[in-house]
N, C-alpha and C positions, 0 to 999 in steps of 0.2 A: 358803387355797386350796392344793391338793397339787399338787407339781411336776409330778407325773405328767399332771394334768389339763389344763397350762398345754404341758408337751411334747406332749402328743395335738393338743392346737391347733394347737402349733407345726407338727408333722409333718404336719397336714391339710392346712396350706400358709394356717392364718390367718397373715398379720401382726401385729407388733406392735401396728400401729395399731385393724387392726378388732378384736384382744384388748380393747385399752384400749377402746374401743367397746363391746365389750357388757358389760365388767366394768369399771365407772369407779373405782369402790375401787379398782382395781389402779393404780399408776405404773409407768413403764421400769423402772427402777431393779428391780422386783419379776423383770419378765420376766428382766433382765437376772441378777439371783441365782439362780434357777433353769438357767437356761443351765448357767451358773457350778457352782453343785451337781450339777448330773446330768454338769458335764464332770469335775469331781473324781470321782464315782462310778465310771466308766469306767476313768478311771484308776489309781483302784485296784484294781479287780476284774477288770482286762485280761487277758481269756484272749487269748494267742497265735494267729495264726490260721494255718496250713501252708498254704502259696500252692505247687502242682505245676505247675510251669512246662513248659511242653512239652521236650522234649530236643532240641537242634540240631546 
């Protein structure tokens, strides 16, 4: 199953539980490497973001 498909769930606002629920082949442990992967990805591909803060 692609990480991508398991982060759509995620950001849908499924839980892990109703995941494990409609995909029983999956364990935690699956959600939990993906997490894991797509936070490694981020961190290396970290664009900067310029935050303009109002002047005081």
């Amino acid at each position: 199953m692609a990480v991508v498909f398991l982060m759509e769930h995620l950001a849908a606002g499924d839980s892990h539980e109703d995941i494990l629920q409609a995909f029983p082949f999956l364990e935690k442990e699956d959600i939990l490497a993906c997490l894991q992967y797509a936070t490694q990805l981020l961190e290396r591909n970290a664009i900067p973001l310029k935050i303009n803060l109002p002047a005081s």
